[in-house]
C-alpha positions in Angstrom: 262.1 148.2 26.3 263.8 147.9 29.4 263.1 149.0 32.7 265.2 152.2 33.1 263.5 153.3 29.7 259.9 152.5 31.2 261.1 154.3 34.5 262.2 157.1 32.5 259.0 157.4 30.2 256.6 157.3 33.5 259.5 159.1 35.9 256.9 161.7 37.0 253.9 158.8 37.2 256.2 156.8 39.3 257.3 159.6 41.7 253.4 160.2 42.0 253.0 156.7 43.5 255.6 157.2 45.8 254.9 160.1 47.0 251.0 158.9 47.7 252.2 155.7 49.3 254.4 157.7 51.8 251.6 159.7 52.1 249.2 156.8 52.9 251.8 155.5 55.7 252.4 159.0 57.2 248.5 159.6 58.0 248.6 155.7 59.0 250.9 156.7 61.4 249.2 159.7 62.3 245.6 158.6 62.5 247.1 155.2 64.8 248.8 157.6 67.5 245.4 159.6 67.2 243.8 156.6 67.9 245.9 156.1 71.3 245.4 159.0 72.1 241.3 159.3 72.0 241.6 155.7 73.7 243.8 157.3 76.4 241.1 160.1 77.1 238.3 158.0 76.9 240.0 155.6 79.9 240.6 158.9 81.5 237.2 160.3 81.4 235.9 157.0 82.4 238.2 156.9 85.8 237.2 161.3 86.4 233.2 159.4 86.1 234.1 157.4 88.6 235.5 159.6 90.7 233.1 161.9 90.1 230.4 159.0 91.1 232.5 158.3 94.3 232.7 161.9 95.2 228.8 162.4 95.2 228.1 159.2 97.4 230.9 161.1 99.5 229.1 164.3 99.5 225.9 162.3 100.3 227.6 160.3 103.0 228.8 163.6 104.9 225.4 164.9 105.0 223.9 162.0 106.0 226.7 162.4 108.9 226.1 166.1 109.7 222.0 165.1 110.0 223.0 162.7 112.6 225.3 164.7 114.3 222.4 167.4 114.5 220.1 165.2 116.2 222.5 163.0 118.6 221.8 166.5 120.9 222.8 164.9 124.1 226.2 166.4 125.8 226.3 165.4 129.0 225.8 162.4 131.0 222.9 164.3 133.4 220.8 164.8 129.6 220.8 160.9 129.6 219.8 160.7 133.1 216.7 162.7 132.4 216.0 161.5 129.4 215.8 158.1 130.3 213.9 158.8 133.9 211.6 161.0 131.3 211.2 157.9 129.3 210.6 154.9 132.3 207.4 157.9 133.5 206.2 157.7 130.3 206.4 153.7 129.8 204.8 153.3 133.5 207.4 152.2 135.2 209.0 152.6 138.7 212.7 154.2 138.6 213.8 153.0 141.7 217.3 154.9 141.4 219.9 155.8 138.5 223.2 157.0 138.5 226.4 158.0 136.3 228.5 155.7 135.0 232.2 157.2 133.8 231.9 158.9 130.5 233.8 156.9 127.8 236.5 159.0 125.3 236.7 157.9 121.8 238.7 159.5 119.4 235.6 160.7 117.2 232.5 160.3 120.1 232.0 160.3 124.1 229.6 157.7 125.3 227.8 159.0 127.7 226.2 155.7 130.2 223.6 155.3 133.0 222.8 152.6 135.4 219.4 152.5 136.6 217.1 150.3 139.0 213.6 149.9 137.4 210.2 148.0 138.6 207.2 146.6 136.6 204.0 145.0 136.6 204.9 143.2 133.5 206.6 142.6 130.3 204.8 144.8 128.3 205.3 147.5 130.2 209.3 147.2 129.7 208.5 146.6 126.5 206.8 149.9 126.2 210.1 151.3 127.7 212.7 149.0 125.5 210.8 150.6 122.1 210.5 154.0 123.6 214.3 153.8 124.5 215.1 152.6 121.1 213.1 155.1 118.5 214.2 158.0 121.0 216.3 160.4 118.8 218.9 160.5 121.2 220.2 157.2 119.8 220.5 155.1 123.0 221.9 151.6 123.6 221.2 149.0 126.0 224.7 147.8 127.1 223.1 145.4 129.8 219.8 143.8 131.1 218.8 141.7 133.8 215.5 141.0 134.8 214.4 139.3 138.2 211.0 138.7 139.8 211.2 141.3 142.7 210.6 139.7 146.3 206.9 140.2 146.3 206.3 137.7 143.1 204.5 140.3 141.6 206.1 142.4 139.3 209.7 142.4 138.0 212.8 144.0 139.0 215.1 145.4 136.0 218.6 146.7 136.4 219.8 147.8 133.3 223.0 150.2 131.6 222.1 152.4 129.1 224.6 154.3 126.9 224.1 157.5 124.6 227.0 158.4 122.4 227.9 162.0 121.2 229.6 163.0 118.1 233.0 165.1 118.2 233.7 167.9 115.7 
């Protein structure tokens, strides 16, 4: 028997085959651009988690930022001046004098600053004032200290600048 009669004999067996191996390579085909294509969406909805991840701490950040805008209340430079004379009564020490210093324009906050002339016993007590100054909700900054012994030898003479900042909407 030769091949053309054993093709002929098994014609419709044969075209079978054929027809299931192009079947086979079609749905390979298929199933590898399927494949792709669920990889493709999988990077995809990783990088929209991550976004989405970033976007929350975002959301978080802002709030955080609108709390502290809320309580930085100060708006003018005579609130820091009677703030911080509120603050040296309340520490027990001396104001001796304060005054304004020029307000200071950034593009997103004014800082608002204060020179003042203090007098003390002691340490402690400007300590007292320092903490007070520091855990006020005002958020105030000590741009400059200097402490002397004042002329008597018994207490100390402090002249310091102290700066309060104000958010701009």
């Amino acid at each position: 028997m030769d091949v053309m009669t054993l093709i002929q004999k098994n014609k419709n067996t044969v075209l079978s085959i054929v027809i299931v191996v192009i079947a086979l390579f079609i749905s390979l085909k298929i199933y590898q651009n399927q494949d792709k294509e669920i990889e493709n969406l999988k990077k995809k909805a990783q990088a929209e988690e991550k976004s989405n991840q970033i976007f929350g701490t975002l959301v978080t950040l802002d709030d955080k930022i609108n709390i502290y805008k809320r309580s930085l209340k100060i708006k003018t430079t005579s609130e820091v001046m009677n703030r911080v004379s509120e603050i040296v009564k309340e520490s027990g020490l001396k104001l001796e004098s304060i005054r304004p210093l020029s307000e200071s324009l950034n593009e997103d906050f004014v800082r608002f600053s204060v020179s003042a002339s203090l007098r003390t016993k002691d340490f402690n007590q400007l300590g007292e004032f320092m903490s007070r100054l520091e855990n006020d909700p005002a958020l105030f900054t000590i741009d400059s200290l200097k402490i002397n012994r004042d002329s008597s030898g018994s207490g100390l003479s402090i002249g310091l600048r102290v700066s309060a900042i104000r958010v701009l909407d």
